[in-house]
Residue frames relative to the residue before (quaternion, step in Angstrom):
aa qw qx qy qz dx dy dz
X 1.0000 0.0000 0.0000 0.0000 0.00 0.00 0.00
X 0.8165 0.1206 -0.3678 0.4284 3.44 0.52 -0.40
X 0.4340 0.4721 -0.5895 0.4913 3.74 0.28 0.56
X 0.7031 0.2938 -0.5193 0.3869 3.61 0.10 0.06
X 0.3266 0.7204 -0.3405 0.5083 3.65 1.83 -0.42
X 0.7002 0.4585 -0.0867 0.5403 3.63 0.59 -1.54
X 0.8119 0.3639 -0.1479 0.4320 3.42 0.39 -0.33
X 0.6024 0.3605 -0.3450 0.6230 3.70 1.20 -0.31
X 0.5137 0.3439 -0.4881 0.6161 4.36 0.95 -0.20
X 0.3725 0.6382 -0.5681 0.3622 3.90 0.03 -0.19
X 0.8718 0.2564 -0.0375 0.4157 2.89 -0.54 -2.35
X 0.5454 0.6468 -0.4051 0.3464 3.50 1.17 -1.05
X 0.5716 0.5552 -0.2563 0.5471 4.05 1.36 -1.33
X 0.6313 0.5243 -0.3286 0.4676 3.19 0.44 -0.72
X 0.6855 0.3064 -0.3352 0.5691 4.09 0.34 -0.55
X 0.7027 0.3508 -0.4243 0.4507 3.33 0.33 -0.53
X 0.8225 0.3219 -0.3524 0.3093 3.85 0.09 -0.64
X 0.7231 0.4263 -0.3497 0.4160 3.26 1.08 0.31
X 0.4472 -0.8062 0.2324 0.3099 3.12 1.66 1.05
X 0.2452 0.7928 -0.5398 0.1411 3.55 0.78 1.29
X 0.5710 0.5409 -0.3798 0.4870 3.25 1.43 -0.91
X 0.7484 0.4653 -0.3308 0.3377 3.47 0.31 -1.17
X 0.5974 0.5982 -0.2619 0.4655 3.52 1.68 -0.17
X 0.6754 0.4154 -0.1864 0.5801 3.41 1.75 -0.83
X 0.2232 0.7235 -0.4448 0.4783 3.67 1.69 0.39
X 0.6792 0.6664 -0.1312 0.2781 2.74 0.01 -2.50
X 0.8140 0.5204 0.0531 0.2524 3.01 0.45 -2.14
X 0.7377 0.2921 -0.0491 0.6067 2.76 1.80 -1.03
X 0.4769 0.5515 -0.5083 0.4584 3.43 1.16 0.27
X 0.5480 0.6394 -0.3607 0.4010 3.90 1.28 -1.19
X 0.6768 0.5940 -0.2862 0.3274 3.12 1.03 -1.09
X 0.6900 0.4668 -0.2112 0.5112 3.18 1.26 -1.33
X 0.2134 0.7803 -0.4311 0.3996 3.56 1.27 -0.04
X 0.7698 0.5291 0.0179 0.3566 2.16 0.00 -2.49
X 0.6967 0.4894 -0.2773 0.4452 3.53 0.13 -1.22
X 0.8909 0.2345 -0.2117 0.3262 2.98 0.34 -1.64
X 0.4943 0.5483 -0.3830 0.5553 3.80 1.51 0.14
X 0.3615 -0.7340 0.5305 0.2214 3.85 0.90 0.84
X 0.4441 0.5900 -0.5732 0.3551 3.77 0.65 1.29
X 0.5607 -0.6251 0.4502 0.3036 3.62 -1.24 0.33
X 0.5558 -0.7392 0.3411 0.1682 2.83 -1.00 0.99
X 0.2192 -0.8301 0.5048 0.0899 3.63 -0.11 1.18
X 0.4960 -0.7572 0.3233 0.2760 3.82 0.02 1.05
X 0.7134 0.5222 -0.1249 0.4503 2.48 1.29 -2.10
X 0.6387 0.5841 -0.3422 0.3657 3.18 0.86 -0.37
X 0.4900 0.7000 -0.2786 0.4384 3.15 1.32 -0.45
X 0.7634 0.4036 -0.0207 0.5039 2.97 0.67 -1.75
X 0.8152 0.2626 -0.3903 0.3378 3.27 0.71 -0.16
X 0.4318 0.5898 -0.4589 0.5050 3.64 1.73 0.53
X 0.7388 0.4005 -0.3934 0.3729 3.83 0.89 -0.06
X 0.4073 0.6151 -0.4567 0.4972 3.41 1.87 -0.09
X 0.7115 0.4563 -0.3666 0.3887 3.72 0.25 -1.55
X 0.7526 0.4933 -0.2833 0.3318 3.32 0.85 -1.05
X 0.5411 0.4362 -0.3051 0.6511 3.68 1.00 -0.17
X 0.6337 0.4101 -0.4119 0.5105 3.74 0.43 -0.77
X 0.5673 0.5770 -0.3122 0.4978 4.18 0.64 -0.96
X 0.9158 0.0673 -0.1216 0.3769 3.66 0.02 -1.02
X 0.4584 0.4631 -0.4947 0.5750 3.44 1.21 0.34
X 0.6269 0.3901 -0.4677 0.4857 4.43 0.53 0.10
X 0.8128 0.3033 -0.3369 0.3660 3.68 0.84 0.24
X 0.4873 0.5421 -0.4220 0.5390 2.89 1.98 0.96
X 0.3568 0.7723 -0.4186 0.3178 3.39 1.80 -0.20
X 0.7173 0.1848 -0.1402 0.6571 3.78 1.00 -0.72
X 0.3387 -0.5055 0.7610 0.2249 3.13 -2.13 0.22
X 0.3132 -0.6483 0.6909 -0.0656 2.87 -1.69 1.54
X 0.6128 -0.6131 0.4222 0.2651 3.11 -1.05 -0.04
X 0.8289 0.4030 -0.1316 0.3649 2.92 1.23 -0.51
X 0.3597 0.7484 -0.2697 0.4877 2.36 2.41 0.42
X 0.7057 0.5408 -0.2003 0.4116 3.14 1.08 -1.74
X 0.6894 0.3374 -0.3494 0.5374 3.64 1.56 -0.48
X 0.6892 0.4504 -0.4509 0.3447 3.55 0.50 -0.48
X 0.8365 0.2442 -0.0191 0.4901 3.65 0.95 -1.04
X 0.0720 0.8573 -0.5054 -0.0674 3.71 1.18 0.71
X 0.5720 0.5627 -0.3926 0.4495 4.09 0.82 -0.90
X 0.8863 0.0346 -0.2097 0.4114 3.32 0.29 -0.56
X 0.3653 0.5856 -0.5618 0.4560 3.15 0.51 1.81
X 0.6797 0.3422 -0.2611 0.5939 2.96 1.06 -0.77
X 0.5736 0.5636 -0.3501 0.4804 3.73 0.81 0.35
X 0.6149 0.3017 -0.3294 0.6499 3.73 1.33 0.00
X 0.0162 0.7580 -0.6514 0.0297 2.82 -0.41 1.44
X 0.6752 0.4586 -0.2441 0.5237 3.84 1.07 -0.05
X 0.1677 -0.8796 0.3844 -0.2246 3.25 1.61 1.16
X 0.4482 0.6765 -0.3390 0.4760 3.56 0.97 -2.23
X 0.9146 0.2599 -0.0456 0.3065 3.12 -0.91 -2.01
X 0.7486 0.3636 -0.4584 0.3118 3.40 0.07 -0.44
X 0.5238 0.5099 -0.6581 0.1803 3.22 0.40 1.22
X 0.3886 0.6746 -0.3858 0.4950 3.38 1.94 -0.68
X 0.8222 0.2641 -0.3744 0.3377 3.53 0.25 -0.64
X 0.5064 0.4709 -0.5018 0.5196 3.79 0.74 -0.33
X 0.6424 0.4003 -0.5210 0.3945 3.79 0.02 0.05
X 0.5997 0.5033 -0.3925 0.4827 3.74 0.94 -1.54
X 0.5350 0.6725 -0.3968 0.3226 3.88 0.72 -1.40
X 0.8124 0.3724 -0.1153 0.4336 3.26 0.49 -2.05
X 0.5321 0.6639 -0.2699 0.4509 3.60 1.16 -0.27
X 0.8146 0.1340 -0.1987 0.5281 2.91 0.97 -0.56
X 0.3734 0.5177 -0.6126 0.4661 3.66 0.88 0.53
X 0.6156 0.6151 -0.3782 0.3157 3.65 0.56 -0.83
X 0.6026 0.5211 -0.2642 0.5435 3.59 1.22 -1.49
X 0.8426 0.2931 -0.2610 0.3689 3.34 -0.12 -1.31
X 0.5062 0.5445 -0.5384 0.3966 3.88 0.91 0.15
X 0.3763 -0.7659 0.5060 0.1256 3.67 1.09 0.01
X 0.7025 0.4931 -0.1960 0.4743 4.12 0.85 -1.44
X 0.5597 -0.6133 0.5153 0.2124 3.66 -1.04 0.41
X 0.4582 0.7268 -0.0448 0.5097 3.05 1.83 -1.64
X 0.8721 0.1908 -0.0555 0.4472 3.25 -0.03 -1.67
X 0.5360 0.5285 -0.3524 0.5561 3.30 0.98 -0.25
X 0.7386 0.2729 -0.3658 0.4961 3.88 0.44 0.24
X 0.4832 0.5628 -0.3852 0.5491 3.29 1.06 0.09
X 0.6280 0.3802 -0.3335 0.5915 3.87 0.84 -0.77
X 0.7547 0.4668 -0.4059 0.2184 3.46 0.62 0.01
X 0.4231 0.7052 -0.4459 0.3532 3.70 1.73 0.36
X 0.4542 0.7259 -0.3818 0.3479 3.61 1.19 -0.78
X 0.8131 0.2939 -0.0995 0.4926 3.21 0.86 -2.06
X 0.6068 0.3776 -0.5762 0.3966 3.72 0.48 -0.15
X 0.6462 0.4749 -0.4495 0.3936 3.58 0.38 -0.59
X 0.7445 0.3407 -0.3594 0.4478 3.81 0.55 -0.53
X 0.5348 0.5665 -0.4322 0.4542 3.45 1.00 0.81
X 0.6351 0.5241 -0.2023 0.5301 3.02 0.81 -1.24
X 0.5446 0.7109 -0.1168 0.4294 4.02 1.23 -0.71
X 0.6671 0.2032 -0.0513 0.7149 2.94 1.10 -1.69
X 0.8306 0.3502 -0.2017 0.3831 3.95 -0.09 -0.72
X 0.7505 0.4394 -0.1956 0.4533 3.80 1.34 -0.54
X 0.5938 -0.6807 0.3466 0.2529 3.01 1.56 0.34
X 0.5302 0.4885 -0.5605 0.4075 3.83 0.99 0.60
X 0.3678 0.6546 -0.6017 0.2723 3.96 0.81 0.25
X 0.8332 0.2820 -0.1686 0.4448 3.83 1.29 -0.35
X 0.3935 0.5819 -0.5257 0.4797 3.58 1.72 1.07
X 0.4067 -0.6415 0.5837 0.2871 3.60 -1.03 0.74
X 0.9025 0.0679 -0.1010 0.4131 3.29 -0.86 1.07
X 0.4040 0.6947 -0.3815 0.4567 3.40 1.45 -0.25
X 0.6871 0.5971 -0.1449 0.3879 3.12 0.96 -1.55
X 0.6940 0.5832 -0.1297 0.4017 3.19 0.91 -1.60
X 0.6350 0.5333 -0.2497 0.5001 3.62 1.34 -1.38
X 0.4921 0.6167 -0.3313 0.5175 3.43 1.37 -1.21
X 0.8040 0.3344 -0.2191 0.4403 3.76 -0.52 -0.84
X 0.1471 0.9381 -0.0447 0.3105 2.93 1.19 -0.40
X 0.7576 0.1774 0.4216 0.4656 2.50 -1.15 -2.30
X 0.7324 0.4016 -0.3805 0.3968 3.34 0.54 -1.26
X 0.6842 0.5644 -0.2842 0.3641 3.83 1.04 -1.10
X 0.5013 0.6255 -0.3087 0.5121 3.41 1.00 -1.43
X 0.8066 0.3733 -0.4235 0.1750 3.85 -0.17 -1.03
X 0.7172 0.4314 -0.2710 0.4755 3.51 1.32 -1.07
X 0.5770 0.4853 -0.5355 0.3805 3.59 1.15 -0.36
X 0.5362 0.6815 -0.2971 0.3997 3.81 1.09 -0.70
X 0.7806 0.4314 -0.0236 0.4517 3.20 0.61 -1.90
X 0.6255 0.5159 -0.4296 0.3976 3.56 0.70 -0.89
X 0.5797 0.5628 -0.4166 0.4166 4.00 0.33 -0.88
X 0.6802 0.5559 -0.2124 0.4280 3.31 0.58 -1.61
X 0.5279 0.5433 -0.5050 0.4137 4.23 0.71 -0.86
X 0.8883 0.1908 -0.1873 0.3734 3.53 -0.21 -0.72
X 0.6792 0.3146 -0.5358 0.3907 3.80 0.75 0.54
X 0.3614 -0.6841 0.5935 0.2218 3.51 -1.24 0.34
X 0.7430 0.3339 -0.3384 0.4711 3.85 0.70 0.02
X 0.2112 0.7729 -0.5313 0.2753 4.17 1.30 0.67
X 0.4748 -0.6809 0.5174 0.2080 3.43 -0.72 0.88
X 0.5856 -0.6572 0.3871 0.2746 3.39 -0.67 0.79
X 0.5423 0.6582 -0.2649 0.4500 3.09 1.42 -1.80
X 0.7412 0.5034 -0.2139 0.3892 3.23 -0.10 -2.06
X 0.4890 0.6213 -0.3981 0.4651 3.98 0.84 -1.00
X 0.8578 0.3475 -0.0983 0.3657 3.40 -0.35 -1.92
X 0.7313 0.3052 -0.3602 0.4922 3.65 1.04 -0.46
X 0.4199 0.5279 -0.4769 0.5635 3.77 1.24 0.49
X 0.6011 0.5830 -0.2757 0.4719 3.69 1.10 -1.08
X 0.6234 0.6348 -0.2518 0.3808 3.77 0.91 -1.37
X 0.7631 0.5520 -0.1846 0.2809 2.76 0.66 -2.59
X 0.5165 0.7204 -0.2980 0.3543 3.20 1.60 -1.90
X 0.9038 0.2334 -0.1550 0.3235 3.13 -0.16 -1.91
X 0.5326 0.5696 -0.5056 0.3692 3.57 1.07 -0.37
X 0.5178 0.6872 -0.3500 0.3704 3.95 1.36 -0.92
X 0.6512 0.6320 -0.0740 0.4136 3.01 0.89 -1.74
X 0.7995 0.5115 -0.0798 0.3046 2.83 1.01 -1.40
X 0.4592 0.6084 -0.2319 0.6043 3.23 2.45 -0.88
X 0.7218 0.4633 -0.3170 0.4048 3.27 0.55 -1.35
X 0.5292 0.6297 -0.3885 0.4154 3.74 0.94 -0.67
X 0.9062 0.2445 -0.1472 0.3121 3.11 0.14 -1.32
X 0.3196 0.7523 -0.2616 0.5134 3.38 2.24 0.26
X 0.8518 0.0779 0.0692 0.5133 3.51 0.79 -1.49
């Protein structure tokens, strides 16, 4: 009983530290977008907002930070294949890129990564709240925005409080985890 105990937290760590859930989040919030912005559902889109998004936070798990190692030691010491996951957030983001297929949607996939650049390399990983709006903002726009590329009669309204809901969401979770 408890090795099987020991083994379902295993795999369970596993989705969470290799940021599939937080990638199948992503994925399914577009959806509800979608749904609830009475727009069709674009697959690829889907799929390629949970690539970027796993490709996005597995490249800032690509290094150990200090403040990782104190804020989150278990799951540092739980990437133990560290090496690669920068090769894959690149393969990851590569192919969200292909399979978004749109000009359009393919700059939209591209707020994730300037903000998680700017994050890791510009130095808001240590502004209170600076950070938080960042991630944010960055998520909120393409889950918001993608639905909206392909209809031309979306209400403006409906946009921005889909736009609101996003980043205030985003925004809890930020400053939660």
């Amino acid at each position: 009983r408890h090795n099987l105990a020991l083994e379902i937290k295993s795999k369970l760590s596993w989705l969470a530290y290799t940021n599939i859930v937080v990638a199948l989040s992503a994925a399914f919030s577009l959806y509800t977008a979608f749904i609830f912005m009475d727009a069709e559902v674009h697959w690829p889109s889907l799929l390629s907002l949970f690539l970027v998004t796993f490709a996005v936070y597995n490249f800032d798990r690509s290094s150990q930070s200090k403040l990782d190692k104190i804020n989150h030691p278990e799951r540092q010491n739980f990437i133990s294949f560290r090496k690669y996951l920068l090769y894959i957030s690149i393969a990851s983001y590569a192919a969200a890129l292909i399979i978004a297929g749109s000009t359009e949607l393919r700059l939209m996939l591209l707020f994730p990564l300037v903000a998680a650049l700017v994050y890791k390399y510009g130095g808001l990983k240590r502004i209170f709240l600076l950070k938080n709006i960042t991630v944010a903002v960055a998520w909120a726009i393409p889950i918001t925005f993608i639905p909206v590329l392909g209809e031309s009669s979306m209400p403006t309204g409906l946009a921005l409080a889909f736009f609101s809901f996003f980043a205030i969401r985003a925004f809890v979770n930020a400053v939660a985890y």
